[in-house]
C-alpha positions in Angstrom: -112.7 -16.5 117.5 -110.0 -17.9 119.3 -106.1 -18.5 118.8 -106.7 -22.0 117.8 -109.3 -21.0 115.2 -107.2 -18.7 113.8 -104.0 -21.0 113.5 -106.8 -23.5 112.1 -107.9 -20.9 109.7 -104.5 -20.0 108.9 -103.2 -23.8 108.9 -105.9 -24.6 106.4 -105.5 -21.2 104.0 -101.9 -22.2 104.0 -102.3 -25.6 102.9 -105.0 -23.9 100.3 -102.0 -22.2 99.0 -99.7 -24.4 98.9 -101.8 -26.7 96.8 -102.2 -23.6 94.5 -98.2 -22.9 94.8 -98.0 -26.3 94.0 -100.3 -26.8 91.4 -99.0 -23.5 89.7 -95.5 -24.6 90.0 -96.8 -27.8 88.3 -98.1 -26.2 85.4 -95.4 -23.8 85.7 -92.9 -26.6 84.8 -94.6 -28.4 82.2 -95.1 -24.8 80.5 -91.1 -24.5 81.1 -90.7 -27.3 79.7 -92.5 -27.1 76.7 -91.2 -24.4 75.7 -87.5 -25.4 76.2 -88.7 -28.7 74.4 -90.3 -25.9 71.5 -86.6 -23.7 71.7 -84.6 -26.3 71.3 -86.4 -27.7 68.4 -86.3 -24.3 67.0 -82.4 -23.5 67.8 -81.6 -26.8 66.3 -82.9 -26.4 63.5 -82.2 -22.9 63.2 -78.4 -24.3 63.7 -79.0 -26.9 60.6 -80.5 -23.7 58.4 -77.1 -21.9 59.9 -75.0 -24.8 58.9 -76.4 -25.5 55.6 -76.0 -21.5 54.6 -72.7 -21.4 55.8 -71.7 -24.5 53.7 -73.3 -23.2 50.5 -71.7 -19.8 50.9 -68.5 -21.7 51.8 -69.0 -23.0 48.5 -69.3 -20.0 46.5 -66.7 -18.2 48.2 -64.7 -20.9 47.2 -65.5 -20.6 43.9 -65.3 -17.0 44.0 -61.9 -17.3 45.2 -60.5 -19.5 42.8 -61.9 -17.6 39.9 -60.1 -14.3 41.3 -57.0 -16.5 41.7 -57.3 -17.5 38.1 -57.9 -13.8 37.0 -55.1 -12.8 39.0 -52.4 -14.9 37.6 -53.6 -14.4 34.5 -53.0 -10.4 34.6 -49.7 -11.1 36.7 -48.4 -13.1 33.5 -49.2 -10.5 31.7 -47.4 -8.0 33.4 -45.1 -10.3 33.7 -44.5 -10.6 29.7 -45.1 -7.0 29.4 -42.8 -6.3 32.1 -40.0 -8.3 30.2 -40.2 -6.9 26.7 -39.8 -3.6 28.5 -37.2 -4.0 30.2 -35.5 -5.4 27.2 -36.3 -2.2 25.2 -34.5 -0.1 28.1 -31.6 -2.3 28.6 -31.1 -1.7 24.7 -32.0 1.9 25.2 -29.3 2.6 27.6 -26.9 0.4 26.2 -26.8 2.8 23.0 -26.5 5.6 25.4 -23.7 4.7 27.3 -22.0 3.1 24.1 -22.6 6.4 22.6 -21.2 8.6 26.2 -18.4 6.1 26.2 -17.1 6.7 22.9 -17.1 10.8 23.8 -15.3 10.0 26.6 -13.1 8.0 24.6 -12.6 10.8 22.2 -12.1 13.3 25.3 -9.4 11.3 26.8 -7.6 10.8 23.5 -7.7 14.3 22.8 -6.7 15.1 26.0 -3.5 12.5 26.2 -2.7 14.4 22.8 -2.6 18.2 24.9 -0.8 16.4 27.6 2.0 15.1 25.2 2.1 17.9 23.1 2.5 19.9 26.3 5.2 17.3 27.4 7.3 17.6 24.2 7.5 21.4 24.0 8.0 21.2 27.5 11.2 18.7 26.9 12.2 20.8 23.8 12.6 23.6 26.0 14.8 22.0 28.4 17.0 20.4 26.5 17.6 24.0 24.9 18.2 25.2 28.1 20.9 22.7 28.6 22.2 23.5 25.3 22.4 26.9 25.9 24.2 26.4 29.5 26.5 24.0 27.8 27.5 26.6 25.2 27.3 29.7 27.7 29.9 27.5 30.0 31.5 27.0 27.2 32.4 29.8 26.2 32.9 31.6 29.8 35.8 29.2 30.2 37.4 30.0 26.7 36.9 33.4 28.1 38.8 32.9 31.4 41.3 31.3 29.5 41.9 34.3 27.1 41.8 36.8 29.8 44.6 34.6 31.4 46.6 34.2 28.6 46.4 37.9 28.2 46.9 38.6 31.6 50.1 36.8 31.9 51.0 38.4 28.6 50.4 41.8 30.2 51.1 41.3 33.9 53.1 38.2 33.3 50.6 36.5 35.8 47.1 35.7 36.4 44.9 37.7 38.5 42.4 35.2 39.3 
């Protein structure tokens, strides 16, 4: 065999193949594209299924919501209510109690204004019998001095002092 047989043998095996390369590529696309024709049928309506699932449970967690909404504002009203007659009951309850402290104190501080004054006035008794008692006690040192001068001028026929 010579080189030109050979690149005739190899010149027709190559156009053998690529009539099978093309033919396979042929069948090779329209199988590709079938079954991207097949997927997309199935993705869309996989995505309608999706969309029509996510609307009904849209809906019902709607629903859902609105009832626990309900619920809840029903409860909070009740707290609310219960919350308000409580607090009532303690604002009464500690207005006795502090009505009842303030009086005490009231009582303590009258009591104790009493000690204070009574303190005061045997305090102010005492002093104005100390003044007495200095006003007496000068007193009667100067009608001393003057005795002892009068007798001193009677004796000596002057005053020491």
């Amino acid at each position: 065999m010579t080189p030109q047989d050979l690149k005739q043998i190899g010149a027709l095996i190559q156009s053998k193949l690529d009539k099978q390369t093309q033919a396979f590529d042929d069948k090779l696309d329209k199988q590709t594209q079938a079954f991207d024709d097949k997927l997309g049928k199935q993705t869309e309506s996989f995505n309608k299924k999706l969309d029509k699932q996510a609307k009904d449970f849209d809906r019902k967690l709607d629903k859902q919501t609105e009832a626990f909404d309900n619920k809840i504002d029903m409860q909070t009203e009740t707290l609310d209510n219960k919350f308000e007659k409580h607090s009532k009951v303690m604002v009464n309850y500690v207005a006795s109690k502090l009505s009842i402290y303030d009086e005490r104190l009231e009582d303590k501080l009258l009591s104790w204004k009493s000690e204070i004054i009574d303190a005061v006035d045997a305090m102010a008794k005492e002093i104005a019998d100390e003044r007495d008692f200095r006003d007496i006690t000068t007193q009667q040192i100067v009608e001393n001095r003057e005795r002892t001068d009068k007798l001193e001028k009677k004796v000596f026929g002057k005053s020491i002092a």
